[in-house]
C-alpha positions as CSV (number, residue, x, y, z in Angstrom):
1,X,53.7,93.9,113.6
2,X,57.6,93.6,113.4
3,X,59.4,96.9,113.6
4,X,62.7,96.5,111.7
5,X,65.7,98.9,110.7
6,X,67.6,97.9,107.2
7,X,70.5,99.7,106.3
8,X,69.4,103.3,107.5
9,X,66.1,102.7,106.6
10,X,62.8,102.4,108.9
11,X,59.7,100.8,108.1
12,X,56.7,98.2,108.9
13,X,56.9,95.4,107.4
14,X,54.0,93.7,105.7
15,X,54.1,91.1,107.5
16,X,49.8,91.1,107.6
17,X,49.8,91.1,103.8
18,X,51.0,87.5,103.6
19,X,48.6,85.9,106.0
20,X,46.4,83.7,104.6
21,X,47.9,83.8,101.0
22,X,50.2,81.1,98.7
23,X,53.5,82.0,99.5
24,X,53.9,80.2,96.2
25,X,52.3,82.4,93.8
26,X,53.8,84.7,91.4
27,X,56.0,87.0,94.2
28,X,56.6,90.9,92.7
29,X,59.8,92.8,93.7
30,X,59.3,95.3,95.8
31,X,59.1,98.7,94.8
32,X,61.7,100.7,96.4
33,X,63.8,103.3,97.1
34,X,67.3,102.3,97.3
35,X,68.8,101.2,100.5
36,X,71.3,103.3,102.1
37,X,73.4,101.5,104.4
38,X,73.6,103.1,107.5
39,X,76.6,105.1,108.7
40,X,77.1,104.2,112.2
41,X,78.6,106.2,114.8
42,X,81.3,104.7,117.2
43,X,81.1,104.5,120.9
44,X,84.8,106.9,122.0
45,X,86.5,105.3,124.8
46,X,89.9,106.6,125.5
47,X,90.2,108.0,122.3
48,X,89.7,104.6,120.4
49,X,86.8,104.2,118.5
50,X,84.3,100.8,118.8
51,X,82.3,100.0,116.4
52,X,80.1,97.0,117.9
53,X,78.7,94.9,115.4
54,X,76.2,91.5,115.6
55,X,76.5,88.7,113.4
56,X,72.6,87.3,113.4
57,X,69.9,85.7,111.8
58,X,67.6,87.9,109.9
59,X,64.7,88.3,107.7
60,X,65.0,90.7,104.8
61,X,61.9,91.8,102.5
62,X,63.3,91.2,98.8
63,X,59.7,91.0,97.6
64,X,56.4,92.5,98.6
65,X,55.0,90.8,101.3
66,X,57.3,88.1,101.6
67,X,60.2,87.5,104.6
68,X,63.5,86.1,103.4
69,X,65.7,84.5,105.6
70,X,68.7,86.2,105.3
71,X,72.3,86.5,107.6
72,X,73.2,90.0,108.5
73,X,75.0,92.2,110.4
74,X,73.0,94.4,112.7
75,X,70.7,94.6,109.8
76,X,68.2,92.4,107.9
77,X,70.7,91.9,105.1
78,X,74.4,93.3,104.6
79,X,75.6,95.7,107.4
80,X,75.8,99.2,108.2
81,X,79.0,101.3,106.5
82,X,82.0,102.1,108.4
83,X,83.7,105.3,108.3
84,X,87.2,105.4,109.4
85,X,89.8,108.0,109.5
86,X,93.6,107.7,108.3
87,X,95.2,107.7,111.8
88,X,92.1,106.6,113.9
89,X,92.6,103.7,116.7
90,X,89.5,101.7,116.0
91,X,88.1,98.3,117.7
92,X,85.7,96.1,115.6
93,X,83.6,94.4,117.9
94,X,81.9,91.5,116.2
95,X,79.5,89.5,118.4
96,X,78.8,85.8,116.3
97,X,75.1,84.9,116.6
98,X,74.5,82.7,114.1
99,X,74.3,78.8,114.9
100,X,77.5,78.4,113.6
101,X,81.1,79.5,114.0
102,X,82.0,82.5,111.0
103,X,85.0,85.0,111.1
104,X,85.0,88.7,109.7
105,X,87.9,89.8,107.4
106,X,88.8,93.4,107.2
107,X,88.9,93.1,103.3
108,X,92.0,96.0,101.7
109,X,92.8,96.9,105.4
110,X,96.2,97.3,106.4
111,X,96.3,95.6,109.8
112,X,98.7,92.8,111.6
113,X,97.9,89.3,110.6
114,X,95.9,88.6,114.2
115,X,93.7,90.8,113.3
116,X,93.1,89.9,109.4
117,X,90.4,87.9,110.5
118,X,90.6,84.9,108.5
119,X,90.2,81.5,109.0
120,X,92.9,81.9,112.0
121,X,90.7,84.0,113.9
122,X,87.2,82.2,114.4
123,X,84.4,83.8,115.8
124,X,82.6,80.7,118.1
125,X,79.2,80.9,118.6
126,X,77.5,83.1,121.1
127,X,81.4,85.4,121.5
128,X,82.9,88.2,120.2
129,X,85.9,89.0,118.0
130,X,87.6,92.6,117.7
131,X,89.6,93.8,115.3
132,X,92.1,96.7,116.8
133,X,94.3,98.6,114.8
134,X,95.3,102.2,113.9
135,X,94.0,102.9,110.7
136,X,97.5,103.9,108.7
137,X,96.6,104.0,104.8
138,X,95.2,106.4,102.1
139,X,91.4,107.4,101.6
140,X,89.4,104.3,100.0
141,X,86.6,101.9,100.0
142,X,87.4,98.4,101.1
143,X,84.9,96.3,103.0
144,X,84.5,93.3,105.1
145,X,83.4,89.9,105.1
146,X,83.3,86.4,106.2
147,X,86.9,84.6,105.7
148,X,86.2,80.8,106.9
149,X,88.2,77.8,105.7
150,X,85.3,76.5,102.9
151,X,82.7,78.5,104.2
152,X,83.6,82.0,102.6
153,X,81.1,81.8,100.0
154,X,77.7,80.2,101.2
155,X,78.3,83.0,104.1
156,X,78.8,85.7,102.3
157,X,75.7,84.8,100.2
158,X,73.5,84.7,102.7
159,X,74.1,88.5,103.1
160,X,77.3,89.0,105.3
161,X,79.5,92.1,104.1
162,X,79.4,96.0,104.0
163,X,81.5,98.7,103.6
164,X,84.4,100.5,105.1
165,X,85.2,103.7,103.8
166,X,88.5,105.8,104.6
167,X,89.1,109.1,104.7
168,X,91.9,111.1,105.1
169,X,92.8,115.2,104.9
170,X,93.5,114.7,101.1
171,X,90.2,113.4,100.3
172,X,88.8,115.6,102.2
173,X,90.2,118.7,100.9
174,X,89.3,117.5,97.0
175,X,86.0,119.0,95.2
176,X,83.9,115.6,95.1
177,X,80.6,114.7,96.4
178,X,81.1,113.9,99.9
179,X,77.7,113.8,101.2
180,X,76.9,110.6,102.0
181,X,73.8,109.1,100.7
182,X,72.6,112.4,98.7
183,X,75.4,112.4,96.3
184,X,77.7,110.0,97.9
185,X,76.6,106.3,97.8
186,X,78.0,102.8,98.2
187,X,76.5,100.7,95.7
188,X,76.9,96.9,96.4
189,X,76.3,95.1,93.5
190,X,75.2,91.2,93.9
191,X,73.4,88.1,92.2
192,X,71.2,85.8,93.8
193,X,68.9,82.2,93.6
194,X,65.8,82.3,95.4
195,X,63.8,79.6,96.8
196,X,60.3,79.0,94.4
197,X,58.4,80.7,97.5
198,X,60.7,83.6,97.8
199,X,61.2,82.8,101.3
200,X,65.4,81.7,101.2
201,X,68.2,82.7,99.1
202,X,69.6,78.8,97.1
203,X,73.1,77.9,97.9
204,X,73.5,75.1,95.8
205,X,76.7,74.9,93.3
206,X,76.8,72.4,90.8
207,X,80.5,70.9,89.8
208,X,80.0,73.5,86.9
209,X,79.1,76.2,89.0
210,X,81.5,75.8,91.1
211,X,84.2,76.2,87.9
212,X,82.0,78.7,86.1
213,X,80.6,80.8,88.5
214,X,78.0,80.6,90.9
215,X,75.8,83.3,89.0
216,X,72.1,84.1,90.2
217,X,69.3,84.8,88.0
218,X,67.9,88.2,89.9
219,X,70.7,90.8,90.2
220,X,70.5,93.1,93.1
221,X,72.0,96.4,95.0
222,X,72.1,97.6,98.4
223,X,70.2,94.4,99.3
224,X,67.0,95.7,96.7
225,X,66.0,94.5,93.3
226,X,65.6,97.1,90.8
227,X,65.5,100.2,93.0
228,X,65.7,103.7,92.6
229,X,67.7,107.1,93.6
230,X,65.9,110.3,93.7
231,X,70.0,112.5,92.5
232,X,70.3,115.9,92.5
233,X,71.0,117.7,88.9
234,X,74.9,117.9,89.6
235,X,77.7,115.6,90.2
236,X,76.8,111.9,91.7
237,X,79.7,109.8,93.5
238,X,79.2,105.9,93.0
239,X,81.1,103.3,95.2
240,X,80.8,100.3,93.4
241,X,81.5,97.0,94.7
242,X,80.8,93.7,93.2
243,X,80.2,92.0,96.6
244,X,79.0,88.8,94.5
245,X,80.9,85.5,94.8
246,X,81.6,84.7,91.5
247,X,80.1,87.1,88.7
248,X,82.0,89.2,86.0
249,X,80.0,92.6,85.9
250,X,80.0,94.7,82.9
251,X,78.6,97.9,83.6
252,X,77.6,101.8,82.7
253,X,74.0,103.2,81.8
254,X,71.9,102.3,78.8
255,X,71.6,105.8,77.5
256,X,75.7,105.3,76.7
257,X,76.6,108.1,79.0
258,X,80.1,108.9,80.1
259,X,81.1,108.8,83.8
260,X,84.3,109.0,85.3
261,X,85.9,106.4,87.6
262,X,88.2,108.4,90.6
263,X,89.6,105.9,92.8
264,X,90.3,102.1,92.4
265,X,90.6,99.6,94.9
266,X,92.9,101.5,97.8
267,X,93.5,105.2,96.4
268,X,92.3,107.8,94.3
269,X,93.6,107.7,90.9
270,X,96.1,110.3,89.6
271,X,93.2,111.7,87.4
272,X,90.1,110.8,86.5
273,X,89.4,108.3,83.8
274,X,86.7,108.7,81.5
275,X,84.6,105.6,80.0
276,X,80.9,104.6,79.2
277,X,81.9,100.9,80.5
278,X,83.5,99.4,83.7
279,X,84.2,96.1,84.4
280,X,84.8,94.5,88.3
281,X,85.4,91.2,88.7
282,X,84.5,89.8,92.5
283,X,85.8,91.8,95.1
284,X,87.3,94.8,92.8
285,X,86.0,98.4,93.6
286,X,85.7,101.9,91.6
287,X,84.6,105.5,92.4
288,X,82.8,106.7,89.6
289,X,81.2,110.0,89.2
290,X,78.5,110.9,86.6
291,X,77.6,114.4,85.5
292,X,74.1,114.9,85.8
293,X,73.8,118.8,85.8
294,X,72.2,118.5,82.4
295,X,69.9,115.7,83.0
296,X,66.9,117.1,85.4
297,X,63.5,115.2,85.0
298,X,65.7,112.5,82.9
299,X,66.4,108.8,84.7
300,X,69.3,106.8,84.3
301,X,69.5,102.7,83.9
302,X,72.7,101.1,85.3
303,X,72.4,98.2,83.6
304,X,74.9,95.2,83.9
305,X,75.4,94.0,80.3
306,X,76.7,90.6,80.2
307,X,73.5,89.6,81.9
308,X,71.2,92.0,80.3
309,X,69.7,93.0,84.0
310,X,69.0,96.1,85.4
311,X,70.8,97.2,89.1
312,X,69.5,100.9,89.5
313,X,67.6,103.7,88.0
314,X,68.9,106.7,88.7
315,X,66.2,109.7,88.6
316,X,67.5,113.0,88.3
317,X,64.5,114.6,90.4
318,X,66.0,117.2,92.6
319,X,67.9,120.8,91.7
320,X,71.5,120.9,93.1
321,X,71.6,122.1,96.8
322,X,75.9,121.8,96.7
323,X,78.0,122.1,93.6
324,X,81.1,119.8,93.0
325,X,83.5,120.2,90.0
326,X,86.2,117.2,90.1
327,X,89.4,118.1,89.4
328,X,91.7,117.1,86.9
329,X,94.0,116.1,89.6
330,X,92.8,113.7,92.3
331,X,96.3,112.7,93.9
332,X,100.1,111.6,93.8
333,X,101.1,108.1,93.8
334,X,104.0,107.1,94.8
335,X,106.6,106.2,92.4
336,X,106.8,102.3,91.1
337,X,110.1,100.8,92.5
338,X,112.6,98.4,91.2
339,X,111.9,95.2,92.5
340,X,114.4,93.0,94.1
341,X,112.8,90.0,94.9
342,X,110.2,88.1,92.0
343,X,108.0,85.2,92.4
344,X,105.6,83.5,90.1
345,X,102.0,82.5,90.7
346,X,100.3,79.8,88.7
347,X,96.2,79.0,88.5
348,X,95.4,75.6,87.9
349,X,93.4,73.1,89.1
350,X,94.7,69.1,90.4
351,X,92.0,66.0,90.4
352,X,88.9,68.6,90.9
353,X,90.4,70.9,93.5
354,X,91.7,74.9,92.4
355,X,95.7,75.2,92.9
356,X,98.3,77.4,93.1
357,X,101.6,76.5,92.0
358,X,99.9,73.1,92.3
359,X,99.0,73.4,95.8
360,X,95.4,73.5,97.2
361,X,94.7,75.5,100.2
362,X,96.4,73.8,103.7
363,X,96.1,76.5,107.0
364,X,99.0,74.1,108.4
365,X,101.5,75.2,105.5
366,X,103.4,78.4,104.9
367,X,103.4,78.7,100.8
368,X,105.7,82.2,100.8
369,X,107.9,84.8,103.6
370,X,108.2,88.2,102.5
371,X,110.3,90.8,104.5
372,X,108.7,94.4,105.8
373,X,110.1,96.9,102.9
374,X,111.3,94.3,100.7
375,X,110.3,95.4,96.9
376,X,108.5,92.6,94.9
377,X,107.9,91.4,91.7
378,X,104.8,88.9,91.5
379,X,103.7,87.2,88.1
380,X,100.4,85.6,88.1
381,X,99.5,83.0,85.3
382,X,96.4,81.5,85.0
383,X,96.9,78.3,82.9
384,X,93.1,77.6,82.5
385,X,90.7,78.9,80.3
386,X,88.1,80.3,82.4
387,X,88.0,83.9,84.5
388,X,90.0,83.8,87.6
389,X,91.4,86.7,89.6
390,X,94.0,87.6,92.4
391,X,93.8,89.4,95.9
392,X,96.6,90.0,98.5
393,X,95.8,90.5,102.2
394,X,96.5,93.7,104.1
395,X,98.7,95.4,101.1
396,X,98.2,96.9,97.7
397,X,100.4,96.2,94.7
398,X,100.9,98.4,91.1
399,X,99.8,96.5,88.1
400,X,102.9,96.9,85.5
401,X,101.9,94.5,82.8
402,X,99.7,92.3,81.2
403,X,100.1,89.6,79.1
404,X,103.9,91.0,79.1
405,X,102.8,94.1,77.5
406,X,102.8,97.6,80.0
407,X,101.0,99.0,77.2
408,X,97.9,96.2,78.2
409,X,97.9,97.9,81.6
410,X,94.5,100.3,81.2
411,X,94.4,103.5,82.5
412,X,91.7,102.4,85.3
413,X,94.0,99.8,86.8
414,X,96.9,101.9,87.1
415,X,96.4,103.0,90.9
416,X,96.8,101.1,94.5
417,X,95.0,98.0,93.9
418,X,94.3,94.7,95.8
419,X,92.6,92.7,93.3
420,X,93.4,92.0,89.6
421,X,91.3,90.1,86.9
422,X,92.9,87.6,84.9
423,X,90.6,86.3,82.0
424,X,91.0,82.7,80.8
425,X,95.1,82.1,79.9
426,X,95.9,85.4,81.3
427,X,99.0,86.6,82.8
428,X,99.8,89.8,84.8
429,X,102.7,91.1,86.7
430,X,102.7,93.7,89.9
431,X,104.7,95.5,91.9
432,X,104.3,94.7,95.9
433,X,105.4,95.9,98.7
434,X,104.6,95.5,102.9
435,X,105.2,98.5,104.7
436,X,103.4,98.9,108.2
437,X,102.4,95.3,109.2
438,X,103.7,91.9,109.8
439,X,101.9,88.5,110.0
440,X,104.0,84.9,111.6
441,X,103.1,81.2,111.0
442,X,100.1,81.5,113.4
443,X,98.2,84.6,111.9
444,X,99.7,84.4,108.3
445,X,98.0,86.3,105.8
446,X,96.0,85.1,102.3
447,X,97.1,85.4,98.8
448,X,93.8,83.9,96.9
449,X,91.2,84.0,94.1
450,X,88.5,86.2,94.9
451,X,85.6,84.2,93.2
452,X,84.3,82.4,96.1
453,X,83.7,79.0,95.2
454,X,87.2,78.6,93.9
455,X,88.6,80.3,97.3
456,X,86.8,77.5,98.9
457,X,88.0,74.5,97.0
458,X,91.5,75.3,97.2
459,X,92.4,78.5,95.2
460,X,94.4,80.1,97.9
461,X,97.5,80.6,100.0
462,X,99.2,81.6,103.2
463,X,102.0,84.0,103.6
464,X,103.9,85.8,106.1
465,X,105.8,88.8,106.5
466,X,109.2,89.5,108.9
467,X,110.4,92.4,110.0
468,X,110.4,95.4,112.7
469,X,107.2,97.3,112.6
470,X,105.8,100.0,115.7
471,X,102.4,100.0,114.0
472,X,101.7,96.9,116.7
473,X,101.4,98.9,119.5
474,X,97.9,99.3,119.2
475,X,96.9,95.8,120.2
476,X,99.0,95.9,123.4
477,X,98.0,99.4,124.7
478,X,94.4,98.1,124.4
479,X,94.8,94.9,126.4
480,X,96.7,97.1,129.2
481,X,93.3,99.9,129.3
482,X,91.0,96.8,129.3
């Protein structure tokens, strides 16, 4: 039998079950506990911190008795969570062992465009790719996944991302749960097709999938369909991340119960927002915690709603070992500036391919040059009438209106963000700014749609920034010590 480790978790696999049976017969989810992916320790070598990290082939047990084959990341599906410091020198060491060339993009990271790793910075097959940087931003959950030129999608559905999470003294210091995988969890939140026999996840976009939304009929988290959480009777951080390619998730619990969401994309939120509902388009995240001091022996449904499926039950099963009480206060943002440069993005689509500002995606073109410290002004309109949304590489931005109205702006969207929603014929405007790093023409950086299939088909642009920056230095100390 097959000994295999899955996020954190260690078990046999049933591999003996299966022999001899119709692979093709009615396949039952298995019944599980969820998935906690594993927080890996760095290797310290001169005070920088490697985290070393293969991109494989992999078979992942979605359903009793049945092998899936899957891509990973030193897993059977997804990848182990990173946890990074504000201030820490870090190397990402990703070793490519798939059959085919992939890259691995540092998503919400602050780093220098050589080390974005996008579709600049390929990882051939059979060599490895580091990302090296000093971590320089506030506490937050970003993660990281595949960036290739029309390959983004089919290789993050396979199963390649997971989550970097960043802490700093602030967050530190604030009365939340903070104990990973007890009452501190990452949830990743995706759809997917499976093969008849259970034994592949289906790639297959039609034309209208590829408009619409590539959107899977089993819903899954952490890699597990339908699983549970054993919680303690107290608070319960959530990390939520819709890590699908191109699904609108509306969620919160069936019983109607009010949470509170603490952080957004790159930051906490000044103070917590209460809500019973939260919706993440592709690539958005949200810190929620839910009360459940009053709930013992009761269990919880996150349920998506659009969809009608079911991502975890949470049973409250345990008495509180560590009380949290989160405070009114989280943090201070900083103020919102007066830009003094604007530009204006538009979503559209040209004979079959996704534009912006009528352009498709072309890695030999420059579309914008910002300047480090230069206060901008971006308006995004998307002239079609189906969901779209907007991510910048290795910044944040301040939503300040929607549909030309600050008073549209909702209370959850108000902090550091890197990804905004825009719903059919939509318009938004933020407020951007680069501050530690730089990208040039060879390593520029991305401005794109974060659903997928319409990254791949042309959704997206390049963009550098100029100016004089000592957060560099990292990458050419660590070529002199190795």
């Amino acid at each position: 039998m097959q000994r295999r480790k899955f996020l954190g978790l260690t078990s046999i696999t049933a591999l003996s079950l299966i022999i001899g049976t119709n692979k093709t017969q009615a396949a039952e989810a298995l019944n599980q506990a969820l998935p906690i992916p594993e927080l890996i320790t760095p290797t310290d070598i001169n005070g920088i911190k490697h985290f070393d990290l293969d991109i494989q082939v992999a078979q992942h047990e979605f359903y009793a008795g049945i092998m899936t084959e899957t891509y990973s990341i030193s897993s059977t599906y997804l990848g182990p969570t990173l946890l990074l410091t504000n201030g820490d020198k870090v190397s990402l060491n990703y070793t490519n062992m798939l059959p085919e060339e992939t890259t691995m993009h540092g998503h919400g990271m602050h780093v220098p465009g050589e080390m974005d790793g996008t579709a600049h910075q390929p990882i051939a097959v059979g060599s490895t790719w580091s990302a090296k940087y000093t971590v320089n931003q506030r506490a937050c959950m970003n993660w990281y996944h595949p960036h290739y030129m029309h390959k983004t999608a089919p290789h993050v559905y396979q199963g390649l991302a997971g989550c970097i999470i960043i802490e700093d003294d602030e967050s530190r210091a604030l009365d939340v749960p903070q104990r990973y995988g007890i009452d501190d969890i990452p949830l990743v939140l995706q759809d997917r097709f499976f093969s008849a026999d259970k034994t592949s996840l289906v790639y297959n976009p039609s034309r209208r999938q590829i408009n619409m939304g590539y959107i899977g009929d089993t819903f899954i988290a952490n890699g597990a369909i339908e699983p549970t959480f054993e919680a303690e009777a107290k608070e319960l951080r959530i990390r939520l991340l819709n890590g699908s390619n191109s699904t609108m998730y509306n969620l919160g619990f069936t019983n109607g119960k009010v949470f509170k969401q603490i952080a957004t994309d790159n930051a906490f939120l000044e103070s917590p927002v209460s809500m019973s509902k939260i919706v993440l388009s592709p690539g958005e995240r949200a810190e929620i915690v839910v009360d459940l001091t009053n709930d013992m022996g009761s269990a919880l449904v996150l349920k998506e709603f659009n969809y009608n499926k079911t991502f975890l039950t949470v049973n409250v099963s345990k008495e509180a070992t560590d009380i949290t009480t989160t405070p009114n206060h989280l943090t201070t943002l900083d103020a919102i500036e007066t830009p003094t440069v604007q530009r204006v993005f538009r979503l559209g689509m040209n004979r079959g391919e996704f534009t912006i500002n009528g352009k498709s995606m072309d890695m030999m073109r420059i579309d914008e040059r910002l300047k480090l410290n230069e206060v901008e002004e971006w308006e995004i309109i998307n002239d079609m009438g189906m969901n779209h949304n907007f991510h910048i590489h290795a910044t944040h931005f301040r939503v300040i209106s929607r549909n030309g109205s600050a008073a549209q702006v909702r209370a959850n969207e108000k902090g550091y963000k890197d990804v905004v929603h825009l719903a059919g014929n939509e318009r938004v405007k933020f407020i951007v700014k680069m501050t530690d790093v730089t990208a040039d023409d060879a390593n520029p950086y991305m401005f794109h749609c974060h659903f997928l299939e319409h990254e791949d088909n042309g959704m997206m642009g390049q963009f550098t920034v100029e100016g004089n920056t000592n957060t560099s230095f990292f990458p050419s100390i660590y070529n002199l010590l190795f």
